[in-house]
C-alpha positions in Angstrom: 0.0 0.0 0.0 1.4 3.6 -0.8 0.4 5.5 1.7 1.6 2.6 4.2 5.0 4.7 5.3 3.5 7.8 5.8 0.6 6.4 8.0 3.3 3.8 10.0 5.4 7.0 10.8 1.7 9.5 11.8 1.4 6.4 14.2 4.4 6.6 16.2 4.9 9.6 16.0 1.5 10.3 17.7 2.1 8.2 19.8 4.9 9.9 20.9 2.9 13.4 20.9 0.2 11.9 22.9 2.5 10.4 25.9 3.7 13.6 26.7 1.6 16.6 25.4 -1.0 16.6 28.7 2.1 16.6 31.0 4.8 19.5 29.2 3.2 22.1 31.4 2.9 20.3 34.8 6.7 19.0 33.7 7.8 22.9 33.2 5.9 23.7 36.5 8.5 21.8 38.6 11.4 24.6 37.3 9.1 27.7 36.9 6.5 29.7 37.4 2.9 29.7 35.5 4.0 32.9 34.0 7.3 31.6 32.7 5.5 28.3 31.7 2.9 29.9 29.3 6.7 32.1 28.1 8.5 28.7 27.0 5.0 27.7 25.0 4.8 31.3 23.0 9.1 31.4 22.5 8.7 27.7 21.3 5.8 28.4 18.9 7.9 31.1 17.6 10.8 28.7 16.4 8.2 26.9 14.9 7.0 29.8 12.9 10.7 30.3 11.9 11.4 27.3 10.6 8.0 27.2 8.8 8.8 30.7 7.2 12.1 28.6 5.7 10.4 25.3 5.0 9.5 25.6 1.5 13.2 26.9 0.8 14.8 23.7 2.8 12.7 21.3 0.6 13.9 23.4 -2.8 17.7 22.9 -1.3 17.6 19.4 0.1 14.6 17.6 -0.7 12.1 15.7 1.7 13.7 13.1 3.4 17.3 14.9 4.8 15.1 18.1 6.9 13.0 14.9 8.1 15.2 12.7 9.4 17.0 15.8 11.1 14.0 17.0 12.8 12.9 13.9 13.7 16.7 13.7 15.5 16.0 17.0 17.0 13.1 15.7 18.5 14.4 12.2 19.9 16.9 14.2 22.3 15.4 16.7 23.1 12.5 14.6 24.8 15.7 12.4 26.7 16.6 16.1 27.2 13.5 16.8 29.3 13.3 12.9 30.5 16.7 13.7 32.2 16.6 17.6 33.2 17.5 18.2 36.6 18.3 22.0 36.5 16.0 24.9 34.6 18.3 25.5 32.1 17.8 21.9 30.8 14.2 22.1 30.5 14.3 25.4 28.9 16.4 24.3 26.2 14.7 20.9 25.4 11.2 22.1 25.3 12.3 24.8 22.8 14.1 22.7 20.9 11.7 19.9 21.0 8.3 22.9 20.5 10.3 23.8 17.8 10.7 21.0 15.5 7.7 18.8 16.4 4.7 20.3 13.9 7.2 20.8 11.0 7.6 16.6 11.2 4.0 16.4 10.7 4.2 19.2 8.1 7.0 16.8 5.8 4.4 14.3 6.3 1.8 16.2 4.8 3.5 16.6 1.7 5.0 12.9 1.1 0.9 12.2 1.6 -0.4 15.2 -0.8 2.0 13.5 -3.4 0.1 10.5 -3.6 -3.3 11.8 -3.0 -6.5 12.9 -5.3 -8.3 14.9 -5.0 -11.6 12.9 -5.6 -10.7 11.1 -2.0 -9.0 14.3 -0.3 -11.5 13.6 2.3 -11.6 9.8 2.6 -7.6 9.7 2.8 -7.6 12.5 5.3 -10.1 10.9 6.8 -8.0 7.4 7.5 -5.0 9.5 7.7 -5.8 11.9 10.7 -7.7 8.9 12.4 -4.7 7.1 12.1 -2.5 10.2 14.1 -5.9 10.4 16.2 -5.7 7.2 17.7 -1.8 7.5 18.3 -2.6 10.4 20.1 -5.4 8.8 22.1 -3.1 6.2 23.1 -0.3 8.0 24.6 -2.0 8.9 27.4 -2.8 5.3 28.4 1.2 5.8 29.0 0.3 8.4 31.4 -2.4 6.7 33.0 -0.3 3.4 33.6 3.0 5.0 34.1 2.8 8.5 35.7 4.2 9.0 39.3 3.6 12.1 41.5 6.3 14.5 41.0 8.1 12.9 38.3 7.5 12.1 34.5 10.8 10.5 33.6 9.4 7.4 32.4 6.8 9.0 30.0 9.8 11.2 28.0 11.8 8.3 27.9 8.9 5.9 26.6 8.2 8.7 24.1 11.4 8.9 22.9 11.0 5.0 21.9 8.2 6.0 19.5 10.4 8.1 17.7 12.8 5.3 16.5 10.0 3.8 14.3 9.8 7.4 12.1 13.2 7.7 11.8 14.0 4.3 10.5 10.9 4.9 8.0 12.6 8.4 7.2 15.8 6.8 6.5 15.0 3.5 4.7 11.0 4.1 3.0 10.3 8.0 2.1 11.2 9.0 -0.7 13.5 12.2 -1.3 13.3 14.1 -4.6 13.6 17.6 -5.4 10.1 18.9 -6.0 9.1 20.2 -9.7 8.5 23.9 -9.2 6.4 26.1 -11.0 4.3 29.2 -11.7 3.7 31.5 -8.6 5.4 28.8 -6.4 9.0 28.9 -7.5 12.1 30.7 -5.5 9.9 33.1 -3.0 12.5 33.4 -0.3 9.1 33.9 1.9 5.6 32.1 2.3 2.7 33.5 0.0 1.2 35.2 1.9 -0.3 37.3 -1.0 -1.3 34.2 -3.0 -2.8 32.9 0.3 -4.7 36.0 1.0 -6.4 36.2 -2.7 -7.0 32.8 -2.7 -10.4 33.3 -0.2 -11.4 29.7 0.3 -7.8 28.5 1.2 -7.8 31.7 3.2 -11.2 31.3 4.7 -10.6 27.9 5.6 -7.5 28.6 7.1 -9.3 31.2 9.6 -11.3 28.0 10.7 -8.2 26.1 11.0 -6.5 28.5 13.7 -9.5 28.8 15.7 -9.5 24.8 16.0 -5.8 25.0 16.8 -6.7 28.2 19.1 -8.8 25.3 21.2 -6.6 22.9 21.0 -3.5 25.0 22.0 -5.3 26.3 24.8 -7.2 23.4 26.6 -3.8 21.5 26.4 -1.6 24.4 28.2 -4.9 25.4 30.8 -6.7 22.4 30.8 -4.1 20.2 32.8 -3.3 22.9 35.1 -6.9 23.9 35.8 -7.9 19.7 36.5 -4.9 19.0 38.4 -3.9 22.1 40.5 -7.3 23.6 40.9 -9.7 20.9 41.1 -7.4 18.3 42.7 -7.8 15.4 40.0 -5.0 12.6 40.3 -3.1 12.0 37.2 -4.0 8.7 37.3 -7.4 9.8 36.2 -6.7 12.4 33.9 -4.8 9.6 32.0 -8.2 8.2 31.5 -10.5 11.1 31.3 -8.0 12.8 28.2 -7.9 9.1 26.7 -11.5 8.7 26.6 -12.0 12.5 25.5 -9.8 11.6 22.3 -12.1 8.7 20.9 -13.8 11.0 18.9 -11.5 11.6 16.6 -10.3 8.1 16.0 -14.3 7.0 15.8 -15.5 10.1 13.6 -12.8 11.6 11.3 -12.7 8.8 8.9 -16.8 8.3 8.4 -16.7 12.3 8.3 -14.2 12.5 5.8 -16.2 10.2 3.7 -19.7 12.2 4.1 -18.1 14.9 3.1 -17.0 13.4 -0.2 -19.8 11.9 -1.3 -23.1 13.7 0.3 -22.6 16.9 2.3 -19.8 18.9 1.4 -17.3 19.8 4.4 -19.0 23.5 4.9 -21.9 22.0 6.7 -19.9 19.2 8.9 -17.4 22.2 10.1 -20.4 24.1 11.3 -21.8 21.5 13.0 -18.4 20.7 15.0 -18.0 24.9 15.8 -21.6 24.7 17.6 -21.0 21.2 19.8 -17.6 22.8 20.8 -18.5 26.0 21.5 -21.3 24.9 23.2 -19.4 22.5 25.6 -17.3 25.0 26.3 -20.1 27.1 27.9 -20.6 24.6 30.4 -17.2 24.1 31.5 -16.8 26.9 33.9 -20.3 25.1 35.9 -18.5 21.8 36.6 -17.0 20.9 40.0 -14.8 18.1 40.7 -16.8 15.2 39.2 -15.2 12.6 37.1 -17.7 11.2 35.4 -18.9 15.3 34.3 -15.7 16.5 33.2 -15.0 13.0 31.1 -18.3 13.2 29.2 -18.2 17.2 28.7 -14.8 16.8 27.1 -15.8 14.0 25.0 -18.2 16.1 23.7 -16.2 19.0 22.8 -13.6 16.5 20.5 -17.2 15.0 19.0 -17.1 18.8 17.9 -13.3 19.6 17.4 -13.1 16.1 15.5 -15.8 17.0 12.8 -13.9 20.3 12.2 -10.3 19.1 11.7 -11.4 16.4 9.4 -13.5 19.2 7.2 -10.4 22.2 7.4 -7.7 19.2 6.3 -10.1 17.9 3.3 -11.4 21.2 1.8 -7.9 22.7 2.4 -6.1 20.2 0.0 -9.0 19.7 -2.2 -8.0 23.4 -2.9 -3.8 22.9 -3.2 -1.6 20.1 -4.4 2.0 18.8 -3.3 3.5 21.8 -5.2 1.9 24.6 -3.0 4.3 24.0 -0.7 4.1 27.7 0.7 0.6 27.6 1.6 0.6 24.5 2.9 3.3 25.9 5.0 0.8 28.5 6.1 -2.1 26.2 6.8 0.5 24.4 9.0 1.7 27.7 10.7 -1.9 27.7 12.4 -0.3 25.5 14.4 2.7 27.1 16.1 0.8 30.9 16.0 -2.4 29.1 18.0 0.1 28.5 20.5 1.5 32.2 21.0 -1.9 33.5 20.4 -3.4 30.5 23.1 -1.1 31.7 26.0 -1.0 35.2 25.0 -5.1 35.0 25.5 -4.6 32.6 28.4 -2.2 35.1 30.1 -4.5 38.0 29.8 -7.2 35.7 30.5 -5.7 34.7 34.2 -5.2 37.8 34.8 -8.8 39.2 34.7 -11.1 36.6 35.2 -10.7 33.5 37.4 -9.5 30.6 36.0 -12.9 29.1 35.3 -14.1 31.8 33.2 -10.8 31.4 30.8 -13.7 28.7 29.0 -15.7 31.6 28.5 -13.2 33.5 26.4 -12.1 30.4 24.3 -16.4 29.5 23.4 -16.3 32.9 22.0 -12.8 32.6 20.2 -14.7 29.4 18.9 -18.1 30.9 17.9 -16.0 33.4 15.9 -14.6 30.2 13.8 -18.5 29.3 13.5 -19.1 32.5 11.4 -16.0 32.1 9.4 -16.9 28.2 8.2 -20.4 29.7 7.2 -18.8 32.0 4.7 -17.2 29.2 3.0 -18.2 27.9 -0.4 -19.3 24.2 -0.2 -18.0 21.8 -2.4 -21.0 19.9 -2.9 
């Protein structure tokens, strides 16, 4: 199968993601302050937006496969770096290094997938595809759950960094590296097209939706941790299974959505669909106490939303590009990395105003402003 590689590799790799993204904050929290925490998150987004800015250049220069085994080396030590760390210093360093590199790996996967797409089953290979990093990333907290002592998370970074080895054997031995076939406005721009991307109003529109769903997702993994943990008093222990279980959705919904899209609805409709359940959920946050069984369900149901709009933003995006548009797929991907600084920038101001409860406020109407931009798209059905 052609797309086996690429899907191998999203496995792992989420995998990896998924062990340790609930526990990089409380890990950070052991050397600093909240303050300086949500600092490390924005200065690590930003050397992911640098390296985005240079992406398309790096590919031009060296192909696919050299940048991605690299940053997929980056990565590996990094994570031993913060498995290890015993002073600040340490810490600092990794989790910049490591915030720096991760989304640009899943970026090079993006494009060795576009190459072997069409576009008449964008949605149905998106679909398999994100289900695929879905359920890696559902599973690593099951590492959490089993694994996870009070005080320490050793054992999760260096299990993490296990997951990596499967990527970069596939990034050595499988992908394959050739110098992409440039053309019209795509060829030499020393920056992204950002111009191109701007005309372009569906790819733009659509990638409005996208940064609010990264918006969420930035901020519920920096605040939500804290807020269940330090304020409410759950154990890790059960956040390993409440953010497991909160995760399903996408493994259970993204494929059959990506699918409906394809051949009945369109994505416009879907995406509006998942903007309402989130925002919706999110309303209802702030009115929850420390009960399990609550907070499990309530979460579940905002990914039923969140779920319905990644499928929909990846599928009408590259029904819209192909593998040479390179640059705005770069930008698409930079939603990523500018959620974040925009995420604890709001979170920041957030804390400081309201109490932390209310910060789920703020984010339903970051969300509901996503809602209005997936009703101006243009369906493609």
């Amino acid at each position: 199968m052609r797309f086996a590689p690429v899907f191998i590799a999203s496995i792992f790799l989420s995998l990896h993601y998924g062990a340790i993204l609930y526990v990089n904050s409380s890990l950070l929290g052991n050397f600093f302050k909240p303050g300086i925490v949500s600092l490390l998150f924005l200065l690590g987004a930003i050397g992911n937006i640098i390296l985005f800015l240079f992406t398309p250049k790096l590919i031009e220069r060296f192909g696919k496969r050299p940048p991605l085994f690299f940053f997929l080396f980056i990565a590996t030590f990094s994570t031993l770096g913060l498995a290890l760390a015993q002073s600040a210093f340490t810490a600092l360093v990794s989790f910049i290094a490591y915030s720096s590199v991760l989304f640009i790996i899943y970026y090079y996967l993006d494009i060795f997938l576009e190459e072997l797409s069409r576009d008449t089953n964008t949605g149905e290979v998106r679909g398999i595809y994100l289900t695929l990093i879905n359920l890696g990333i559902a599973g690593g907290p099951l590492v959490l759950a089993i694994f996870a002592e009070d005080g320490t998370f050793r054992i999760i970074y260096l299990i993490a960094a296990l997951f990596l080895i499967p990527p970069i054997l596939l990034a050595l031995f499988s992908f394959k590296s050739r110098l992409p076939k440039w053309h019209g406005l795509h060829h030499n721009h020393l920056f992204l097209p950002f111009v191109l991307w701007w005309k372009t109003k569906e790819v733009r529109r659509v990638t409005l939706a996208r940064l609010v769903l990264e918006f969420f997702f930035a901020f519920m993994v920096i605040y939500t941790p804290i807020y269940l943990h330090n304020e409410l008093g759950f154990e890790w222990s059960e956040l390993g299974i409440i953010f497991t279980i909160m995760l399903l959705p996408f493994v259970l919904l993204e494929w059959p959505a990506g699918e409906l899209a394809d051949r009945f609805y369109g994505e416009k409709e879907i995406m509006g669909v998942g903007f309402l359940i989130t925002g919706i959920s999110l309303l209802t946050m702030p009115f929850i106490g420390k009960i399990f069984l609550a907070w499990l369900v309530i979460l579940f149901i905002s990914r039923v939303g969140a779920s319905l709009i990644e499928v929909t933003t990846e599928s009408y995006f590259f029904k819209h590009v192909g593998a040479e548009d390179t640059g705005l797929i770069s930008i698409f991907r930079l939603t990523r990395p500018v959620s974040i600084v925009l995420g604890a920038t709001t979170g920041i101001l957030a804390l400081n105003l309201f109490s932390f409860e209310k910060i789920f406020f703020v984010l339903a109407v970051v969300v509901f402003f996503g809602f209005k931009e997936s009703l101006s798209l243009k369906d493609t059905k």
